[in-house]
C-alpha positions as CSV (number, residue, x, y, z in Angstrom):
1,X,0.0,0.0,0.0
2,X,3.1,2.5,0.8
3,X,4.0,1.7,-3.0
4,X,1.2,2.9,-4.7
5,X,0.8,6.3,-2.3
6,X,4.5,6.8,-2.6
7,X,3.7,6.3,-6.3
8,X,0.6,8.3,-6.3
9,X,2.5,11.5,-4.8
10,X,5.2,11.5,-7.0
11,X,2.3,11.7,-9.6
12,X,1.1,14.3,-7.9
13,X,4.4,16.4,-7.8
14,X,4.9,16.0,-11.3
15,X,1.8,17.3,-12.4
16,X,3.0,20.1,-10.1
17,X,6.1,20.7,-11.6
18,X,4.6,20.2,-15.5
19,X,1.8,23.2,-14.7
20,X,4.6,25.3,-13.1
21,X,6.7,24.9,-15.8
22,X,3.2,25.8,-18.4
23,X,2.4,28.7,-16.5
24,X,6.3,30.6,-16.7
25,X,6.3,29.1,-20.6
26,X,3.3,30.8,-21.2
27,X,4.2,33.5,-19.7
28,X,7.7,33.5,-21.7
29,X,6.0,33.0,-24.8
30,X,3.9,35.5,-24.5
31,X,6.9,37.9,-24.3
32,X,8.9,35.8,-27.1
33,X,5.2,35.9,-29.1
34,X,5.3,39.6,-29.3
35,X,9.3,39.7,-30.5
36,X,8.6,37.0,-32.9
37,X,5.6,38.9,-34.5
38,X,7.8,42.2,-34.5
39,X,10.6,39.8,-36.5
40,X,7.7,38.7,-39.0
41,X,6.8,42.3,-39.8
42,X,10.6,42.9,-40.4
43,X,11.0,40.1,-42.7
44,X,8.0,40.6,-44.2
45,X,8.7,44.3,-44.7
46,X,11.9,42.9,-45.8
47,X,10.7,40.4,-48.8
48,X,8.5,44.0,-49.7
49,X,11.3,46.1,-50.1
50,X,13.3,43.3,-52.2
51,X,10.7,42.1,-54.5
52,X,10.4,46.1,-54.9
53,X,13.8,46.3,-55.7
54,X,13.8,43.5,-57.7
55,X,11.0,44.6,-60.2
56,X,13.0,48.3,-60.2
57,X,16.0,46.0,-61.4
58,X,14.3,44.0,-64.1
59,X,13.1,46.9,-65.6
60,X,16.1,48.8,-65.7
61,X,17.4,45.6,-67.1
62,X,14.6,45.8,-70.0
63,X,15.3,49.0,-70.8
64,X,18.9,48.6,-71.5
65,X,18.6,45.5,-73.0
66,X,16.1,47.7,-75.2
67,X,18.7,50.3,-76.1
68,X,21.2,47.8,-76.5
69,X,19.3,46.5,-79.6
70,X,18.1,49.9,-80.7
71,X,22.4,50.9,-80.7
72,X,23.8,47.9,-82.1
73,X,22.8,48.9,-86.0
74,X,24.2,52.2,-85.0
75,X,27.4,50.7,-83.8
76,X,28.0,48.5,-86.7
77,X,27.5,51.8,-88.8
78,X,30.4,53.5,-86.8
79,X,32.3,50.5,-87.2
80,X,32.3,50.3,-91.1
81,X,33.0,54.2,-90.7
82,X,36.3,54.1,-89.0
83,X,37.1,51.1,-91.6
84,X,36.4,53.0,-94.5
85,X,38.6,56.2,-92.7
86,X,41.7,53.6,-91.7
87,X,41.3,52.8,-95.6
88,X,41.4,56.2,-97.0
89,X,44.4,57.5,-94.2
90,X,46.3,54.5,-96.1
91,X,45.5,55.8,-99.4
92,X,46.3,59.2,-98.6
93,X,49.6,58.6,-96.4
94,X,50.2,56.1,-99.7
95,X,49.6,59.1,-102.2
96,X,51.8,61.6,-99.8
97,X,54.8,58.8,-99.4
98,X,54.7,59.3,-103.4
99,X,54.7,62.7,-103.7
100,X,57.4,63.4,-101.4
101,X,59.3,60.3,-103.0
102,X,59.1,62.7,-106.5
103,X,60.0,66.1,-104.3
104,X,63.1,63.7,-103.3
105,X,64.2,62.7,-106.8
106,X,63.8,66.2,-108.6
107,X,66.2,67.8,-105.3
108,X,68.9,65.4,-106.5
């Protein structure tokens, strides 16, 4: 008979122990609710700001992907240009080497 009290109060002292230790976690996470839901609207605030920037960033993207393609015909314009101009400086520095080749000759 001693077993089953002895048994029967530390039952008893247990429960004691679990509802004491409910009560202060309860009371903790009450306290740890509250910084957790500030954290949330951080983060939240957070993913906001970033898919924000994000979608800023894509566009910008767009757009210069945009005037990439509107400046490329433009750029392989410029860049038959300054081939044709290398071309004629060789021609003219050609024609000049000549002429002062014959200014040469007739000082002799």
């Amino acid at each position: 008979m001693t077993q089953t009290f002895w048994e029967a109060d530390v039952a008893v002292e247990q429960q004691q122990k679990r509802e004491s230790s409910e009560s202060l976690s309860l009371s903790l996470s009450a306290t740890d609710f509250s910084a957790l839901e500030e954290r949330i609207v951080r983060a939240v605030e957070l993913v906001k700001s970033e898919r924000k920037a994000r979608t800023a960033a894509e566009e910008r993207a767009a757009k210069a992907e945009a005037q990439l393609g509107e400046q490329g015909p433009v750029v392989d314009q410029l860049r038959d240009e300054v081939r044709t101009l290398r071309a004629e400086r060789d021609q003219v520095r050609q024609r000049v080497e000549r002429l002062l080749t014959q200014l040469d000759s007739l000082e002799l």
